[in-house]
FIKE-197596 format. One record per residue: residue number from 1; residue in one letter; z, x, y of N, C-alpha, C in turn. Coordinates in nm, 2 decimals. Last residue first. Layout:
<NUM; 'A'; <Z; X; Y>; <Z; X; Y>; <Z; X; Y>>
...
***
This chain:
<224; 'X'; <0.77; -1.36; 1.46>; <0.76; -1.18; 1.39>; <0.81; -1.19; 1.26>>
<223; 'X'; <0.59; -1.65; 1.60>; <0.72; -1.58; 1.57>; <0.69; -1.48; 1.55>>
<222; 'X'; <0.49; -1.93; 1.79>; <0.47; -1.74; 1.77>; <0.59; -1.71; 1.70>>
<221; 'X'; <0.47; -2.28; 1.75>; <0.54; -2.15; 1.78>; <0.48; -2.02; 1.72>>
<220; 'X'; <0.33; -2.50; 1.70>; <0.28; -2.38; 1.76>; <0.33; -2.25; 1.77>>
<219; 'X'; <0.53; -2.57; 1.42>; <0.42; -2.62; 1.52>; <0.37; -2.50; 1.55>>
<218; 'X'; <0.68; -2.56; 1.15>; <0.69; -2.46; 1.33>; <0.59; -2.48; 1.40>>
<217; 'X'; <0.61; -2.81; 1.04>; <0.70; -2.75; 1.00>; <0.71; -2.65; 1.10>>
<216; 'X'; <0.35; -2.88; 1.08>; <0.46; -2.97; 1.09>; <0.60; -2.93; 1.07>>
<215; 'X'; <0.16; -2.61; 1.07>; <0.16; -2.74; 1.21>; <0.30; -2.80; 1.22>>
<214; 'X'; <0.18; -2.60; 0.82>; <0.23; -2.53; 0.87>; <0.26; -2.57; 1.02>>
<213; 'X'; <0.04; -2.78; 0.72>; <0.18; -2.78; 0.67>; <0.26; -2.72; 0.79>>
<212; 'X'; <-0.16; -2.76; 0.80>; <-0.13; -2.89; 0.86>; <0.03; -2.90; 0.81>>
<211; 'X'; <-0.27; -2.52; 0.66>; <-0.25; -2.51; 0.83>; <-0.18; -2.64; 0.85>>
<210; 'X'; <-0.31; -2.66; 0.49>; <-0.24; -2.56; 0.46>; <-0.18; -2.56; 0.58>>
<209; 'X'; <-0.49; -2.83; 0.48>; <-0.37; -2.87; 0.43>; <-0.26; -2.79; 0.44>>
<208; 'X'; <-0.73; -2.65; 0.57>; <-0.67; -2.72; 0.65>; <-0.51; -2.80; 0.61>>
<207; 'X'; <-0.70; -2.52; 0.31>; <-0.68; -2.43; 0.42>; <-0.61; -2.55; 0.54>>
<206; 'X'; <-0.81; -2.69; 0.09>; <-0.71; -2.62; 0.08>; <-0.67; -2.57; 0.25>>
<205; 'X'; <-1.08; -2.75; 0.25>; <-0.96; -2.85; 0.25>; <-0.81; -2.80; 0.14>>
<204; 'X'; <-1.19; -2.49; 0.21>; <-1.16; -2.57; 0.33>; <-1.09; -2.69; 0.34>>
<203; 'X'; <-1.23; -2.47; -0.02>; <-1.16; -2.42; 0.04>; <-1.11; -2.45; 0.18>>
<202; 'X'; <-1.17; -2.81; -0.24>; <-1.26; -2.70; -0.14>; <-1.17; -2.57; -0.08>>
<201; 'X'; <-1.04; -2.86; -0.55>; <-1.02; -2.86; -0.37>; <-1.13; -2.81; -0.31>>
<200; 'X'; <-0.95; -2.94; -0.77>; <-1.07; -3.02; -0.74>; <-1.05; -3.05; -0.58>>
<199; 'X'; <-0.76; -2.74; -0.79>; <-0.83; -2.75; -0.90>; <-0.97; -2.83; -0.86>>
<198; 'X'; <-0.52; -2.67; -0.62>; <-0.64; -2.64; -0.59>; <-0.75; -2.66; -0.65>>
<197; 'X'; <-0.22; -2.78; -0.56>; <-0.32; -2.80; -0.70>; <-0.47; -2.76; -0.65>>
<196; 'X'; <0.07; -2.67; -0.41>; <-0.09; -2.72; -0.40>; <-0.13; -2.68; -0.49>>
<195; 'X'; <0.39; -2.75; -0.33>; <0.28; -2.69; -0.42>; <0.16; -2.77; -0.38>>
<194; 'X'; <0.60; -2.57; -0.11>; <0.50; -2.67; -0.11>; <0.40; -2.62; -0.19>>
<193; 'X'; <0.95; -2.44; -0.19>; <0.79; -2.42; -0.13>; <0.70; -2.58; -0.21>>
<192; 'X'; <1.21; -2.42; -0.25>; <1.16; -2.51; -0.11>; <1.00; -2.46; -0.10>>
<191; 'X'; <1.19; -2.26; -0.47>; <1.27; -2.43; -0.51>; <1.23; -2.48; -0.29>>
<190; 'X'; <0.86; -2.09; -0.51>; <1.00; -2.08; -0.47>; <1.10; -2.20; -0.47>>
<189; 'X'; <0.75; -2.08; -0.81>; <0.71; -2.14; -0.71>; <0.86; -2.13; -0.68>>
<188; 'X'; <0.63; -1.77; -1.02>; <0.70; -1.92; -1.00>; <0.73; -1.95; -0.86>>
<187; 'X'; <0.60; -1.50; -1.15>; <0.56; -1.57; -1.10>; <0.55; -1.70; -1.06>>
<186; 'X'; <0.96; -1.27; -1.17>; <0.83; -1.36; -1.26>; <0.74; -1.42; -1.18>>
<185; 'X'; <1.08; -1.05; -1.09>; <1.02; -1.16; -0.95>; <0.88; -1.20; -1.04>>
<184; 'X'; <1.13; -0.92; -1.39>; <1.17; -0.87; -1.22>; <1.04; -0.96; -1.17>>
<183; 'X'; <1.02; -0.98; -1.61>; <1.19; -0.98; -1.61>; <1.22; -0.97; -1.47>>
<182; 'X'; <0.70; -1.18; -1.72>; <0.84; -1.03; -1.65>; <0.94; -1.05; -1.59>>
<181; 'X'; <0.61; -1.43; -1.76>; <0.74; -1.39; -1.82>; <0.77; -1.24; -1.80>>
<180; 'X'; <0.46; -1.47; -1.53>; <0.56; -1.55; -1.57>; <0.66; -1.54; -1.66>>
<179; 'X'; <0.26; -1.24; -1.61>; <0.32; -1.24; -1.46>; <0.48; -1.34; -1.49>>
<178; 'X'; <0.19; -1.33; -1.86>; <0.27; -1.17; -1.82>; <0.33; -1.15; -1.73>>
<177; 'X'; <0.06; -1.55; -1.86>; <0.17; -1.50; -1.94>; <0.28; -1.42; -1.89>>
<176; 'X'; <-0.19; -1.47; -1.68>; <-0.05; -1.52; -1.61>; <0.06; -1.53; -1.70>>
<175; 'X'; <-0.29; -1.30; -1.87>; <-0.22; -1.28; -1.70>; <-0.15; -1.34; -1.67>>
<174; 'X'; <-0.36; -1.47; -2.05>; <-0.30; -1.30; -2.09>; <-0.19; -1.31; -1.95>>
<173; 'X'; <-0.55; -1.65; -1.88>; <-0.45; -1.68; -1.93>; <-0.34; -1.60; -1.98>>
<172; 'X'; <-0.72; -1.46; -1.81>; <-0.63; -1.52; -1.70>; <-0.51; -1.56; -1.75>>
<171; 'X'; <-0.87; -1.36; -2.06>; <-0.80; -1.30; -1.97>; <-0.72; -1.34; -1.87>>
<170; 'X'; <-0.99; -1.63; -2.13>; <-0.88; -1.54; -2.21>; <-0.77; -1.46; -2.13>>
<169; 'X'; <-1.17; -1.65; -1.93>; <-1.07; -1.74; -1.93>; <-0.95; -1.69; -2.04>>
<168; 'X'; <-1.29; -1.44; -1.98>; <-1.24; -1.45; -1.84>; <-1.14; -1.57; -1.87>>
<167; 'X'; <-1.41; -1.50; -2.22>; <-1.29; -1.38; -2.25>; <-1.26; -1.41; -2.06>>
<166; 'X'; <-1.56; -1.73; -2.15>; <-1.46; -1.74; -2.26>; <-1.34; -1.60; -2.25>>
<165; 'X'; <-1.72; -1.64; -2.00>; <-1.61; -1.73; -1.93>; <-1.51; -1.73; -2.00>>
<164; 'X'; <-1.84; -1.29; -1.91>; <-1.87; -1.37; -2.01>; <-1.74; -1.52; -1.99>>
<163; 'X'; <-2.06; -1.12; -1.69>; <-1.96; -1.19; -1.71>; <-1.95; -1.29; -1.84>>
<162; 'X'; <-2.24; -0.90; -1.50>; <-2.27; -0.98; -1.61>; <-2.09; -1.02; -1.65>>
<161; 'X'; <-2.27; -0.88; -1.16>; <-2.18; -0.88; -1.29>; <-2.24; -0.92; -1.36>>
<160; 'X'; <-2.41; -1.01; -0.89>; <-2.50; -0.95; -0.99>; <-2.42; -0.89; -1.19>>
<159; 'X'; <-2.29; -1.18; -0.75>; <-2.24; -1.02; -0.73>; <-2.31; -0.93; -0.78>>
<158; 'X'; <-2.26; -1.39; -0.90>; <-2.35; -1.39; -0.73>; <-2.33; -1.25; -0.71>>
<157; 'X'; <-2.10; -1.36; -1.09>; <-2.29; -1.35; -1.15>; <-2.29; -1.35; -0.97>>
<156; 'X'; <-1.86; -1.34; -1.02>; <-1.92; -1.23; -1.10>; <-2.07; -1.24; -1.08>>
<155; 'X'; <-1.80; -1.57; -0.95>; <-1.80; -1.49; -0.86>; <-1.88; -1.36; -0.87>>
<154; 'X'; <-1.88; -1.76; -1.11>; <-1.94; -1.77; -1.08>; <-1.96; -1.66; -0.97>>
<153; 'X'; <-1.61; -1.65; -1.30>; <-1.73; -1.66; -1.34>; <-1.86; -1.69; -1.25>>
<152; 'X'; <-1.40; -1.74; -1.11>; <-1.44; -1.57; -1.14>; <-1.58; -1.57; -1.16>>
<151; 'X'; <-1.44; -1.99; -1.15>; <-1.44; -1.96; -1.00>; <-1.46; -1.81; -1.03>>
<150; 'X'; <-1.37; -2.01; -1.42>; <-1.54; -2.07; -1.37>; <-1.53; -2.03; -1.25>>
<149; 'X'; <-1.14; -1.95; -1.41>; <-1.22; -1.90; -1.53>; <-1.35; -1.92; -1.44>>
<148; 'X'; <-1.03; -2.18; -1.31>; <-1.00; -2.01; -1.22>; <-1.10; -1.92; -1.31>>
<147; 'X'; <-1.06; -2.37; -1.45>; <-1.13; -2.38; -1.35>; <-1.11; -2.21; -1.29>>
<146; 'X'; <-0.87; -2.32; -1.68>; <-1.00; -2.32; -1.66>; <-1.12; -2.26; -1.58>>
<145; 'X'; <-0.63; -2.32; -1.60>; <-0.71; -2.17; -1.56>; <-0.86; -2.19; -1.59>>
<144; 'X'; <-0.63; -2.51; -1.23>; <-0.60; -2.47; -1.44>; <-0.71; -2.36; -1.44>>
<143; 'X'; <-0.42; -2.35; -0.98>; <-0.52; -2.46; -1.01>; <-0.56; -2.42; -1.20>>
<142; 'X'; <-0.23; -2.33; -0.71>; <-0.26; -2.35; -0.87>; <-0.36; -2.39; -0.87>>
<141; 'X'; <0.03; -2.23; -0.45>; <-0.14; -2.25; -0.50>; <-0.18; -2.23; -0.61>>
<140; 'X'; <0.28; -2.31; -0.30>; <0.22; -2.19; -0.38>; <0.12; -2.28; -0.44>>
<139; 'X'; <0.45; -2.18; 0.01>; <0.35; -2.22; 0.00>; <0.32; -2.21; -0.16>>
<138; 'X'; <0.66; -2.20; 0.30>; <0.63; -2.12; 0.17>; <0.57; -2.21; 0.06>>
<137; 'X'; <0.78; -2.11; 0.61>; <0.65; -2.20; 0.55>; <0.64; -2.10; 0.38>>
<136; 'X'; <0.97; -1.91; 0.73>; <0.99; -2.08; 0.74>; <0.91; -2.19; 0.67>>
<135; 'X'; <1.10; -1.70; 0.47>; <1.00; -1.72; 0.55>; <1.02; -1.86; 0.57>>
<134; 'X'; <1.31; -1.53; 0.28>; <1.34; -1.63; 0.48>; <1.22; -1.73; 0.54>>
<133; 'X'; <1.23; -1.39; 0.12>; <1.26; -1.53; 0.08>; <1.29; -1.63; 0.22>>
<132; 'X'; <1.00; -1.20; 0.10>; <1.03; -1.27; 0.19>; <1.11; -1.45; 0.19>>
<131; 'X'; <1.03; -1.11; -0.17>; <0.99; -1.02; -0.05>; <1.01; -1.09; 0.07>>
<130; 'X'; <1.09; -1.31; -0.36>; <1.13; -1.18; -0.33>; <1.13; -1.11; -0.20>>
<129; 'X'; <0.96; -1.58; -0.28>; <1.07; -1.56; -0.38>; <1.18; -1.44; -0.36>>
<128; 'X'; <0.74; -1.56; -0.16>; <0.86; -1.67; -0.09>; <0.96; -1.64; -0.20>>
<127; 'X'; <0.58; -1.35; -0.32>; <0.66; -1.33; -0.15>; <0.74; -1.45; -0.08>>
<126; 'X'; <0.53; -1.30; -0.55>; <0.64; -1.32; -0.53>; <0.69; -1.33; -0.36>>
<125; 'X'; <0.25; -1.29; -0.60>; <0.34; -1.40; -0.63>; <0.48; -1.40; -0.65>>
<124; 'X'; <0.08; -1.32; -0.25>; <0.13; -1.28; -0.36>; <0.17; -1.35; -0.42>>
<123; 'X'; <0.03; -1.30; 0.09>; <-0.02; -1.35; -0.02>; <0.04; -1.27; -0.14>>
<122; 'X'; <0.14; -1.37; 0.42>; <0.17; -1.30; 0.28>; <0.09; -1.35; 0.20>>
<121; 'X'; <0.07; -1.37; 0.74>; <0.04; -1.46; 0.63>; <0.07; -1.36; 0.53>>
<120; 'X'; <0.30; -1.39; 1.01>; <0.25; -1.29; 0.90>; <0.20; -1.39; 0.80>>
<119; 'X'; <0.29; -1.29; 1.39>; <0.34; -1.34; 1.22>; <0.27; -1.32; 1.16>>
<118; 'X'; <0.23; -1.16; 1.61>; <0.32; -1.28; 1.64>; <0.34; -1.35; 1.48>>
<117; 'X'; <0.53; -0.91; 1.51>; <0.46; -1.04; 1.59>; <0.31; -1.01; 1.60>>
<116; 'X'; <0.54; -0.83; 1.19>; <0.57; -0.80; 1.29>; <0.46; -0.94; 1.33>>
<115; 'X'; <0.59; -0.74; 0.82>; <0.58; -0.87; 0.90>; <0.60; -0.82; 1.04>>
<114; 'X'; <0.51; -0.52; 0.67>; <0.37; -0.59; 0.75>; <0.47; -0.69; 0.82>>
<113; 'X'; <0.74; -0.44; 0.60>; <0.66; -0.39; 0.70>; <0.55; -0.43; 0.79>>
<112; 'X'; <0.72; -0.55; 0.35>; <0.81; -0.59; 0.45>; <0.77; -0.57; 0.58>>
<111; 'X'; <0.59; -0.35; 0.16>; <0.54; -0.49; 0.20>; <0.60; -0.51; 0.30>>
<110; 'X'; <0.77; -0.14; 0.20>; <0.59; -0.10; 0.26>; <0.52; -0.26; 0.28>>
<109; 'X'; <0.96; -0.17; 0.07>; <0.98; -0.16; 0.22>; <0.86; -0.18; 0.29>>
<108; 'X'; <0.85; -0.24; -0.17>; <0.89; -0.32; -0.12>; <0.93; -0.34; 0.02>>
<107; 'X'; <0.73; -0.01; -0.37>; <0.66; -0.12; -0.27>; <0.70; -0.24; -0.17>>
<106; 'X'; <0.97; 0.03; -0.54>; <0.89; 0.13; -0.44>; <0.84; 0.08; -0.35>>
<105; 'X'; <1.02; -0.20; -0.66>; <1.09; -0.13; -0.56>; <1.07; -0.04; -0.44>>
<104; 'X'; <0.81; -0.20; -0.81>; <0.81; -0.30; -0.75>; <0.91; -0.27; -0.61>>
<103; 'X'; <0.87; 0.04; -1.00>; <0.76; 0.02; -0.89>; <0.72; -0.06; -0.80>>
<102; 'X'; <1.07; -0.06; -1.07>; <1.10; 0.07; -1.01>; <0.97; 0.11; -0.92>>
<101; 'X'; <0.96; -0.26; -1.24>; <1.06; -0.27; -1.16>; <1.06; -0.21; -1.02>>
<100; 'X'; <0.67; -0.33; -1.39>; <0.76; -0.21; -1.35>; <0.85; -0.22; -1.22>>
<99; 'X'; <0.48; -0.54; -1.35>; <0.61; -0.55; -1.44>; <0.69; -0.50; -1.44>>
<98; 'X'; <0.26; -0.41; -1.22>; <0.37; -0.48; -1.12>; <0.47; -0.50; -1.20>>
<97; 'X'; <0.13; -0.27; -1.42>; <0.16; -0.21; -1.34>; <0.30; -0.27; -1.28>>
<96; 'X'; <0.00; -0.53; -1.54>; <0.07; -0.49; -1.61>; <0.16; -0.36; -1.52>>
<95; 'X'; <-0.16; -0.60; -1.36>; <-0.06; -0.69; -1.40>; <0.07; -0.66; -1.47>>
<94; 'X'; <-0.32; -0.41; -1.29>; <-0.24; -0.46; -1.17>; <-0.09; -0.49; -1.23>>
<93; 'X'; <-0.46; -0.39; -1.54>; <-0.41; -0.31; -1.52>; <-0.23; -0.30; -1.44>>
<92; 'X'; <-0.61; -0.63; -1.46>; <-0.52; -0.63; -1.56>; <-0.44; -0.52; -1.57>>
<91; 'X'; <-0.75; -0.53; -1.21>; <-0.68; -0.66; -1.20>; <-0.56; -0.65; -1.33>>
<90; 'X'; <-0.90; -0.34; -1.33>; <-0.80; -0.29; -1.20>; <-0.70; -0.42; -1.22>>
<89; 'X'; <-1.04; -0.53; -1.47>; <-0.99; -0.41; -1.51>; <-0.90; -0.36; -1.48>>
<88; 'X'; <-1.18; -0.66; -1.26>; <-1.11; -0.76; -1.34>; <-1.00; -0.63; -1.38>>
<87; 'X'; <-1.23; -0.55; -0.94>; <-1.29; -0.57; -1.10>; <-1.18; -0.57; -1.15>>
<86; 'X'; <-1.09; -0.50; -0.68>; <-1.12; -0.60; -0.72>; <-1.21; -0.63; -0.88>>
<85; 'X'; <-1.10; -0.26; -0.65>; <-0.93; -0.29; -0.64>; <-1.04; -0.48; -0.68>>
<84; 'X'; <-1.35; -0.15; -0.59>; <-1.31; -0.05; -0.71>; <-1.12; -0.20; -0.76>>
<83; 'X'; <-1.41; -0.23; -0.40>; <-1.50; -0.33; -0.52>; <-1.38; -0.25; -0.60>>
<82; 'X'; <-1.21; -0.05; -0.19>; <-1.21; -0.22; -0.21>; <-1.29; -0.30; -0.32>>
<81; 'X'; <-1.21; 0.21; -0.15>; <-1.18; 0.16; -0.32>; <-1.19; -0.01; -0.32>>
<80; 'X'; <-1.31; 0.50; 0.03>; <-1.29; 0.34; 0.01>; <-1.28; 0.25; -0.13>>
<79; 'X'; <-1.09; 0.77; 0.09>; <-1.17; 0.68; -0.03>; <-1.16; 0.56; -0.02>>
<78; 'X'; <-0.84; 0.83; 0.17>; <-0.91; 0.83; 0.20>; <-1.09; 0.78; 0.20>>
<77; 'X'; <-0.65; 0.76; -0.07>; <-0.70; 0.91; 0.02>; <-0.81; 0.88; 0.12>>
<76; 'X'; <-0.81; 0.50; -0.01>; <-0.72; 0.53; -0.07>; <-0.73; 0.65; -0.11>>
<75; 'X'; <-0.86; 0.16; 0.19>; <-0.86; 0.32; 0.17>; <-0.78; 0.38; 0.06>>
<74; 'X'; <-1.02; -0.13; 0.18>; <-0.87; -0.05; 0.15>; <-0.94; 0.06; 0.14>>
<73; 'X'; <-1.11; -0.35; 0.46>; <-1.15; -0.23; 0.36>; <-0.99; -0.18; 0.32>>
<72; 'X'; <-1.12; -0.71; 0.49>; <-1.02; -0.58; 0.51>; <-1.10; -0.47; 0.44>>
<71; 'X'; <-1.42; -0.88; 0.61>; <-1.35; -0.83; 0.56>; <-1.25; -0.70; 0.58>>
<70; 'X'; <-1.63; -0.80; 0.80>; <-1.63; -0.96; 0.74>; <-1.51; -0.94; 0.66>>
<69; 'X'; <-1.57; -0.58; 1.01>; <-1.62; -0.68; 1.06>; <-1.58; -0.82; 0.91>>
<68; 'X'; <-1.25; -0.46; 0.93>; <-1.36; -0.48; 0.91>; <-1.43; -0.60; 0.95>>
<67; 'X'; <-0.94; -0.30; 0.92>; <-0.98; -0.39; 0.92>; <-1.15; -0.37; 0.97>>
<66; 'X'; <-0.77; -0.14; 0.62>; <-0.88; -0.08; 0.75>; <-0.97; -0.22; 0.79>>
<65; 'X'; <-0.51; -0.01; 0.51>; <-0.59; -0.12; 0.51>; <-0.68; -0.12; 0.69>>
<64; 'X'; <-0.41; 0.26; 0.34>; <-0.42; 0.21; 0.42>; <-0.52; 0.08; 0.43>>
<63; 'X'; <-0.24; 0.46; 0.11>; <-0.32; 0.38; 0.11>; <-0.34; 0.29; 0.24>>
<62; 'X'; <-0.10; 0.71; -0.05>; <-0.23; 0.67; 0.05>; <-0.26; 0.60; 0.07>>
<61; 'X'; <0.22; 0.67; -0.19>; <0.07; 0.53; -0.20>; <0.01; 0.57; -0.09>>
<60; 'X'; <0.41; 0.76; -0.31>; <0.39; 0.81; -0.23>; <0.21; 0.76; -0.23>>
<59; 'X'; <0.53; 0.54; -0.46>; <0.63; 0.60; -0.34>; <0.54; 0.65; -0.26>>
<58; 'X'; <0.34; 0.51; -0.66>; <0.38; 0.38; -0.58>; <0.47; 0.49; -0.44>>
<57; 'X'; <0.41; 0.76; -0.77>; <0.26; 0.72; -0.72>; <0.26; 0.65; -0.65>>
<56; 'X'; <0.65; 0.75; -0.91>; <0.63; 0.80; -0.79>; <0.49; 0.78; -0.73>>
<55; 'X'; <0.62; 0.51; -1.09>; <0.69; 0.45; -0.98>; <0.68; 0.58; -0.83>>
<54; 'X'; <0.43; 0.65; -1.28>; <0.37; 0.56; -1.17>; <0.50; 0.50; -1.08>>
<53; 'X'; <0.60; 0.81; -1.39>; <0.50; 0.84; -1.31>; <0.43; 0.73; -1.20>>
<52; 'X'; <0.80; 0.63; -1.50>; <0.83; 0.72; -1.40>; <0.73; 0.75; -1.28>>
<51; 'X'; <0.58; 0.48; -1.71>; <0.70; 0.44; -1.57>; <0.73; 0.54; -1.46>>
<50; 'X'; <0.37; 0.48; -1.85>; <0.44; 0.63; -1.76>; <0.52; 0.56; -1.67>>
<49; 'X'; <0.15; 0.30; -1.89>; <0.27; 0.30; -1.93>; <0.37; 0.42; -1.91>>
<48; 'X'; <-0.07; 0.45; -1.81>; <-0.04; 0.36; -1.78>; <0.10; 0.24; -1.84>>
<47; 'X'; <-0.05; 0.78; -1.71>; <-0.10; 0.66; -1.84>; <0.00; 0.60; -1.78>>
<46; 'X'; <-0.26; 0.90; -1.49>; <-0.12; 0.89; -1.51>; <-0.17; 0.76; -1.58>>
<45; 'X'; <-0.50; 1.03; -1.36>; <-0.48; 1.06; -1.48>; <-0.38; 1.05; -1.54>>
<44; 'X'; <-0.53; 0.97; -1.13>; <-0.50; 1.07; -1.11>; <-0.43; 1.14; -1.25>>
<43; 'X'; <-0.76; 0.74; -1.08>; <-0.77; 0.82; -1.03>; <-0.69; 1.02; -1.07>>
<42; 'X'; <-0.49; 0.59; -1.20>; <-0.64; 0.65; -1.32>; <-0.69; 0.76; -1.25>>
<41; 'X'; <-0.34; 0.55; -1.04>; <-0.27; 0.64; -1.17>; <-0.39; 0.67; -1.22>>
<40; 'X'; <-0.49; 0.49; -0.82>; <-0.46; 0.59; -0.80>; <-0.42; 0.68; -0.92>>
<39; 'X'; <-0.53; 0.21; -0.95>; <-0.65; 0.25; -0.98>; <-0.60; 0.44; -0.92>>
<38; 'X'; <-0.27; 0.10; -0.92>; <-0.33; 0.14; -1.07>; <-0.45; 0.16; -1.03>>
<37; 'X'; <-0.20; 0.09; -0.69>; <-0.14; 0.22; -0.80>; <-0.22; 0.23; -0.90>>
<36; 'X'; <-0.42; -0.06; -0.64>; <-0.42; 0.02; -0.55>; <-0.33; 0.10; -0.60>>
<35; 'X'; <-0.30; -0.29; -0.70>; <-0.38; -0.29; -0.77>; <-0.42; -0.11; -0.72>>
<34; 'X'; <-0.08; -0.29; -0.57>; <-0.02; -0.29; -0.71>; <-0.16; -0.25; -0.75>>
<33; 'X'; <-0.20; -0.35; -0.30>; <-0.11; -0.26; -0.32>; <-0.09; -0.23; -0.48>>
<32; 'X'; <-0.29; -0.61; -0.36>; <-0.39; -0.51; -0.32>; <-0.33; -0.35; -0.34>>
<31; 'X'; <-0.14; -0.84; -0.34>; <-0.20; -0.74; -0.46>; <-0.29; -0.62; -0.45>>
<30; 'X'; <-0.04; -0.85; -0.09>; <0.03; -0.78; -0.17>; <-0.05; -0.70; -0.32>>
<29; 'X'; <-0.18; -0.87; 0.20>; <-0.21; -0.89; 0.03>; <-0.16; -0.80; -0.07>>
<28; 'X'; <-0.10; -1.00; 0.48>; <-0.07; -0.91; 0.36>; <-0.09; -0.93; 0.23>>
<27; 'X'; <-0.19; -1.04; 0.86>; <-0.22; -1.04; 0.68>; <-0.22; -0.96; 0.59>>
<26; 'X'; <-0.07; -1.19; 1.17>; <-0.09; -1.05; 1.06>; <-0.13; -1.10; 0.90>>
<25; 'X'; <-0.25; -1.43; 1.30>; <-0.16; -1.36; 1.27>; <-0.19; -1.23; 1.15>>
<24; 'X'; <-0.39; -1.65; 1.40>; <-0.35; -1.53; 1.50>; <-0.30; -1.43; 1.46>>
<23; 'X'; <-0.45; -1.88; 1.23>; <-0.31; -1.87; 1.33>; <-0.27; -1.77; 1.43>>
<22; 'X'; <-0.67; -1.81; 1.14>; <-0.70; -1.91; 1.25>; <-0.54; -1.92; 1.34>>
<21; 'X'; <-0.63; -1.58; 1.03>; <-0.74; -1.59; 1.17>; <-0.72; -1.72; 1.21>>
<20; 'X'; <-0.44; -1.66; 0.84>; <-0.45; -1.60; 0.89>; <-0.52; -1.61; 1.06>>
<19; 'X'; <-0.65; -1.88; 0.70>; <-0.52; -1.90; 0.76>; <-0.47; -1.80; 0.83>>
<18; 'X'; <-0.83; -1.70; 0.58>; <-0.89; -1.82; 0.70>; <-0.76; -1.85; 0.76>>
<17; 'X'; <-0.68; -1.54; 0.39>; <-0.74; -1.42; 0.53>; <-0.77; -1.54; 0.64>>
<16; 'X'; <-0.53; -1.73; 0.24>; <-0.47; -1.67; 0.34>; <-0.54; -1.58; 0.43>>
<15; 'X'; <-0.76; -1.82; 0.12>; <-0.71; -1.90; 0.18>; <-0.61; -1.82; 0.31>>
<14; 'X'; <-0.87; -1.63; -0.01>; <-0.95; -1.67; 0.05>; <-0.86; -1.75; 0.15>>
<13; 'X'; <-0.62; -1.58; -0.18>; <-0.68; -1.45; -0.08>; <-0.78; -1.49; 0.02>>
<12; 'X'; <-0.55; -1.80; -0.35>; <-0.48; -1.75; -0.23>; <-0.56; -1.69; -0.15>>
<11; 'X'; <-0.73; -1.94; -0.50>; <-0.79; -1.93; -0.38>; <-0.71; -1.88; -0.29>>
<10; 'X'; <-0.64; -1.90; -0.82>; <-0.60; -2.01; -0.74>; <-0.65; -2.05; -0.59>>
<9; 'X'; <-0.72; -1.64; -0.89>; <-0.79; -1.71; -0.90>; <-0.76; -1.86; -0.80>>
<8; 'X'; <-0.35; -1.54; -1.02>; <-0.50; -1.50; -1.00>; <-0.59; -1.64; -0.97>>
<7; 'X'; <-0.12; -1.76; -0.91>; <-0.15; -1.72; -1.00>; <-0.29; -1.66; -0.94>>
<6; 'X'; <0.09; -1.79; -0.57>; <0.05; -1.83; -0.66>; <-0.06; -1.70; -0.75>>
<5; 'X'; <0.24; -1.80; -0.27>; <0.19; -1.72; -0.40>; <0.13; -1.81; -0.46>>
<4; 'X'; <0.21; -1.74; 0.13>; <0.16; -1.83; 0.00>; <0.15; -1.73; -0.15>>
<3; 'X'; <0.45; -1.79; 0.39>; <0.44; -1.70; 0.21>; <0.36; -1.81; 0.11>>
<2; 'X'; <0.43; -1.72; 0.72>; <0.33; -1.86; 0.57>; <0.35; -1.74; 0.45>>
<1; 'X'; <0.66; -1.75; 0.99>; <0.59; -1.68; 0.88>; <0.55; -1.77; 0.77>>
***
């Protein structure tokens, strides 16, 4: 099993769907889940500081992941919500949602669940810490927020977004604050995982480094 975390922006998602396909294996995007309460509490008119509320929301999470020709779709009732689970908004929201312990709890048998054969890419920032502290490959991906600023920013305008860098780079920075100092599975690199600096990487030479880790450490082997 490959636990890669790391901070918004750093190229996990990109990196683990290529890693993924190229190993054969299952793929979990943890954020997709958190982000996926907080757009159901809006959907369902639960403030966003309602602990309670949102920890049953998290319990009882529609939500399914529907694989697709170029990408995962998420569902939610039944409702495609995938642009909806990726604007910045849902993102901060996310951030602030995941703090919640009791929600973190909620989500946690439902994460687990993805790992079955022949294995599992994780993406988050807690899955070599928390959710899967066993895993044999654990991985975590940085890069300054600058640059994570200019990677949104460029992501925004090909999408047609109007985007501004200053408050995107404000904003990441807010984020990761928040993620690194909540009290329940902070954001931090597990004490056996392999850090990667993504800052003046490709994705493709993130990916192959990645895979080449993973090569040297369980070779070929299939695992669950």
């Amino acid at each position: 099993m490959l636990a890669i975390d790391g901070p918004g922006g750093s190229g996990k998602g990109t990196v683990c769907r290529l890693a993924a396909a190229a190993l054969g294996w299952h793929l979990l995007d943890s954020g997709a889940l958190y982000r996926a309460v907080a757009v159901y509490a809006q959907d369902q008119g639960v403030d966003a500081e309602d602990a309670q509320a949102l920890t049953r929301l998290a319990q009882s999470l529609p939500v399914e992941f529907v694989a697709a020709e170029d990408d995962t779709r998420v569902m939610l009732s039944g409702r495609d919500v995938t642009l909806d689970l990726r604007s910045e908004t849902t993102g901060n929201a996310a951030s602030r949602v995941a703090a919640i312990p009791e929600v973190r709890d909620a989500l946690l048998g439902r994460q687990r669940a993805f790992r079955q054969s022949p294995g599992l890419v994780a993406d988050g920032r807690d899955m070599g810490t928390v959710i899967f502290p066993d895993a044999q490959v654990k991985i975590f991906l940085t890069a300054s927020a600058g640059e994570r600023a200019r990677r949104r920013y460029k992501q925004l305008l090909e999408k047609g977004i109007d985007a501004n860098i200053d408050r995107l780079y404000s904003e990441i920075s807010e984020r990761d604050r928040r993620d690194q100092e909540r009290a329940v599975a902070p954001l931090k690199p597990a004490p056996d995982a392999r850090l990667i600096d993504t800052t003046a990487m490709t994705i493709e030479e993130v990916v192959t480094q990645v895979l080449g880790i993973v090569g040297d450490t369980i070779g070929n082997r299939r695992e669950s």
